[in-house]
C-alpha angles and dihedrals in degrees: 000000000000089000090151093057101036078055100044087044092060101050083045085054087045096056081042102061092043094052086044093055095051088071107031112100077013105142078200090062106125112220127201151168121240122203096278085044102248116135129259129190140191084256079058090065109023093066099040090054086051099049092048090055093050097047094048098049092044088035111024089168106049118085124238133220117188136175089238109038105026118226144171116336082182114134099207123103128338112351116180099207108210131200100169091186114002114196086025082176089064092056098035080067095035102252115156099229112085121097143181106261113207122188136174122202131197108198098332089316119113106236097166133023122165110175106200124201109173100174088054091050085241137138131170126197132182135170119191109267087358098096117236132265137205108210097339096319139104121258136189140172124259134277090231107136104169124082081220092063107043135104108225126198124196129194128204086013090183087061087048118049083036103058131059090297095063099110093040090051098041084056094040081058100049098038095049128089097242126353121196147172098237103145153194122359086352105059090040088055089044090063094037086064094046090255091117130019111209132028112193105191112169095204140357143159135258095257090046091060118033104073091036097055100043083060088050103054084037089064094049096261118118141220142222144145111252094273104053101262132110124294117242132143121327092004136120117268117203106186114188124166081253103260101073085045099099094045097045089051085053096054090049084055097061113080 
């Protein structure tokens, strides 16, 4: 099923990375600063306007949301999800992990996420009930059921241990096996291949999240916002491996 888009998201992976690449590492890049202070590039732009081009011209008829231009949030219908660098800081400084985040969605439901990372050499794909690669290859999360034996990765740590989940998260910290400040697309796909347990984000877009998450819950892991719903825009995002879901709600719970 979907064996045209998941075709067709893989060549646009494909021009992006090689339009990425041609800035990364680049002393021309050219750096700045939008309204909420995050980074853009010309990589940035570059591979959004790309990626446009190429989904109006395979799929005239589907709506796209992207990170750079905006777009439809409207959950009706086919909707292309587009993240053209995410973790552009990351790339602004040179730092390998950032990727193009692709991500398809049917009525408000993922059907396709492929989460691309060409200077990692990595590349996810996931199709809804079809299970997620890397590379080719199955992955799944891990079988880790114990808050004492899981590797934990925050994002945006200052919002956390600032807000109303600053205890649960303090404890969370000192009880687990190893906690770390992998972010973004990488730590999500860490935890959707069973090499961390447990992703806090306090917020994150629409664009940062769909391909991501179809890959997730492909690979057996689950998401949520902190306080069990569903995840959507400018909300909070919570990704176990599925079986430390439950306990880790319950800690965010407790203020």
């Amino acid at each position: 099923m979907y064996e045209q888009e998941v075709a067709f998201a893989n060549e646009l992976a494909d021009l992006a990375a090689e339009t990425a690449q041609g800035f990364f590492r680049n002393e021309l890049l050219e750096i700045r600063r939008k309204a909420d202070t995050s980074f853009v590039t010309q990589a940035d732009t570059s591979v959004e306007r790309m990626a446009r081009e190429a989904i109006a011209a395979a799929f005239p008829a589907d709506a796209i949301l992207g990170e750079e231009e905006g777009g439809s949030h409207d959950p009706v219908g086919r909707l292309w999800i587009i993240d053209p660098i995410d973790s552009t800081a990351n790339f602004a400084r040179g730092i390998q992990a950032w990727a193009t985040l692709i991500a398809l969605q049917v009525d408000g439901i993922g059907v396709l996420g492929v989460v691309s990372a060409p200077a990692m050499g990595e590349r996810y794909v996931a199709v809804r009930h079809e299970g997620a690669t890397l590379n080719g290859e199955p992955i799944h999360v891990s079988g880790v059921q114990e808050v004492a034996d899981a590797h934990v990765l925050l994002q945006e740590m200052d919002t956390l241990f600032a807000g109303p989940y600053a205890q649960a998260t303090l404890t969370l910290v000192q009880e687990c096996w190893r906690p770390r400040g992998f972010g973004d697309w990488w730590a999500h796909m860490l935890v959707a291949r069973g090499s961390a347990d447990v992703m806090l984000e306090p917020n994150l877009a629409a664009w940062d999240l769909a391909a991501p998450q179809v890959v997730i819950e492909e690979a057996g892991g689950r998401c949520s916002t902190f306080e069990g719903g569903p995840v959507g825009h400018e909300n909070s995002m919570l990704v176990t491996n599925g079986l430390l879901h439950d306990e880790i709600l319950r800690r965010l719970a407790t203020r």
